[in-house]
N, C-alpha and C positions, 0 to 999 in steps of 0.2 A: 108683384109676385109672379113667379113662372113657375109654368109646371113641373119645373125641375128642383126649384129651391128648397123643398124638405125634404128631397130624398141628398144635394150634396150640400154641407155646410160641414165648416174643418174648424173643432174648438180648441183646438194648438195654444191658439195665443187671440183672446178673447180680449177685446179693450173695450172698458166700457167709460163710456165722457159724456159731459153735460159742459155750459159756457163756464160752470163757474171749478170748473177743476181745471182748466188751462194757464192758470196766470194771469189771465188780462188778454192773452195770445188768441187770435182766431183761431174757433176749434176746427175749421176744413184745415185751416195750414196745417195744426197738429196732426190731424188726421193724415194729411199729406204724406207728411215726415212718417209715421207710424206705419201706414201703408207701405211707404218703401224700406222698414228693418223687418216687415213680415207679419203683418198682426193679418190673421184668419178670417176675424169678425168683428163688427163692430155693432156696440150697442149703444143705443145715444139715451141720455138717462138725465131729463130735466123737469121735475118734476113742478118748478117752479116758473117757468115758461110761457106764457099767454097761446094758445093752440095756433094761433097763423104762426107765430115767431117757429117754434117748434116744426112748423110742418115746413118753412121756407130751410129751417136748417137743416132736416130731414131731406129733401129735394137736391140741396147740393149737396147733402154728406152720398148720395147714390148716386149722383151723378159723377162722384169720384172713386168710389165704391164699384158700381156696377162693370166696369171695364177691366177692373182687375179678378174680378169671379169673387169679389167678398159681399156675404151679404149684411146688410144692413138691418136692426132691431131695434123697435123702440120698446123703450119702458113704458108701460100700464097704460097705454093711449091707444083705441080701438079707431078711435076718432085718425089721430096723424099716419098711425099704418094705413088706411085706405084713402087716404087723402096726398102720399108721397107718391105712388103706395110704395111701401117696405117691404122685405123679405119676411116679415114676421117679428112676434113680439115678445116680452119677458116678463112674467107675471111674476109677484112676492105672493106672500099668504095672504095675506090685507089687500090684495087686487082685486081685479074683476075676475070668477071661476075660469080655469084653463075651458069649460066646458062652452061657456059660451065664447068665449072668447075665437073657439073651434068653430062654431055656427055662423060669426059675424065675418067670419077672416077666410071661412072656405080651408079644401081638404089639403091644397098646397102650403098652406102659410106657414112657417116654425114658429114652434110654439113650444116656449121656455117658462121654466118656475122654477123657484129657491126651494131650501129644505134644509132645515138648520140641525133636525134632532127625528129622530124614530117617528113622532107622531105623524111632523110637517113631510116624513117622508112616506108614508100610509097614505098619504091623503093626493099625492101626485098617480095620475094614472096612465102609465106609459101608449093606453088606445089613445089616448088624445094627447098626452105632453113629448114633444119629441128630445127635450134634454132638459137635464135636471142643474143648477147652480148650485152645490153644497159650499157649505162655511157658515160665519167666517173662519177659515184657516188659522188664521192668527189674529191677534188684535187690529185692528185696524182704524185709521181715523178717517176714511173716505166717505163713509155712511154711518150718521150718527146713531139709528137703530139696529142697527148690521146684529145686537148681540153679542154673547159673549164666546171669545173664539174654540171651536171644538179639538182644536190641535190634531194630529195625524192618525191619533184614533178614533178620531170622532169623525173621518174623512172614511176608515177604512171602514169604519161600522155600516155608514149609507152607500158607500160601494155594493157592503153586500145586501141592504134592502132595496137596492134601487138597479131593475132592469135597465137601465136606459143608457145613453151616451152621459157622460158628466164631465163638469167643469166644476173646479174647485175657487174659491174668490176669497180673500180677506190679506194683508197684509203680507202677499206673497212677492219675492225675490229672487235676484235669482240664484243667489244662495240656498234659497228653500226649496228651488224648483226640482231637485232633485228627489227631497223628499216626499215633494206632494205630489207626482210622478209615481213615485215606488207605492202609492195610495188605490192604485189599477184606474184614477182619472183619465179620459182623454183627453185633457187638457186645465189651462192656468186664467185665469180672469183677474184680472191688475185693472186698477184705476192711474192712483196718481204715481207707479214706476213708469209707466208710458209717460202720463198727460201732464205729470206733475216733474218731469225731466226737463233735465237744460238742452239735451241731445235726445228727443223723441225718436229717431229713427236709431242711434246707436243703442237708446233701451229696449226696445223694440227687437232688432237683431240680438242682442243678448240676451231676453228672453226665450227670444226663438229657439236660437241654439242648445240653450239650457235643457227647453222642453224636447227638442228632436235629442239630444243625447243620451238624454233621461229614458224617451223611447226605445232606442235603441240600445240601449244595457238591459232593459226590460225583455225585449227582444230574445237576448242573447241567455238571458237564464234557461 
């Protein structure tokens, strides 16, 4: 963690991968590939993992990460962030409290939580969460407890409860990226259109492009 990392992180094009959404495929190579069509961020999400394994894959996912200014997040492990260490971490509601999570990890670390509906979104507190994960967007089959998807107005409703930076996640394309763009998000969080492509870097640029275009008509109203 550097003293810089929570104040610049880009949630453009947010990927998030663990070993078992790659295909079989090493997920640095994907990562690779990903990296060079423009993914912002990365978040490594295996929750099934034994913690050395986890922290060695953590270690080179930032070793490949760290050169190009992306930072790296692990999912709900206090343990592997300080032990890679990571840019910071991504909390669900059934986590560990963003509050301590603040106290273990220090004032640099990013620090992420979901928020699926009004309540889960009440309970995120912008002094301590510095970007909120709303969806699922759409149906999704990445994460088997993701819920049920909130669709584009369920995206614009926590737009307007939620102070913060946000990324939108569930079932999104780049077909839809326009839609969940015109939602006032800064950005899109895809699992398997990155990790789960035959051309990671050509989904990766085509996400990109979708979300900067998206931007930019946004822009222009």
């Amino acid at each position: 963690m550097s003293l810089s990392s929570r104040e610049s992180f880009d949630l453009s094009l947010y990927l998030v991968i663990g070993e078992a959404d790659t295909g079989g495929r090493d997920i640095v190579e994907v990562v690779r590939a990903a990296l060079a069509g423009g993914v912002t961020l990365v978040q490594l999400r295996d929750k099934e993992a034994p913690l050395e394994r986890l922290v060695d894959t953590a270690r080179a996912l930032k070793a490949l990460l760290e050169p190009a200014g992306v930072p790296l997040i692990i999912n709900d492990s206090i343990e592997a962030v300080l032990a890679t260490p990571a840019a910071g971490i991504h909390l669900g509601q059934d986590d560990l409290a963003p509050a301590a999570a603040r106290a273990a990890l220090g004032r640099w670390a990013i620090i992420g939580a979901s928020a699926g509906d009004a309540a889960e979104a009440a309970s995120v507190d912008p002094a301590v969460v510095d970007y909120a994960g709303i969806g699922p967007a759409y149906a999704t089959g990445s994460k088997a407890d993701a819920g049920t998807a909130i669709g584009p107005a369920g995206l614009r409703d926590l737009r307007a409860r939620l102070d913060l930076p946000l990324v939108a996640i569930g079932g999104i394309t780049v077909a839809r990226t326009a839609e969940v763009m015109g939602c006032g998000v800064e950005g899109i969080a895809v699992v398997s259109a990155i990790a789960g492509a035959a051309d990671p870097t050509a989904a990766a640029r085509d996400l990109r492009q979708a979300v900067e275009t998206a931007k930019a008509a946004r822009g222009a109203r």
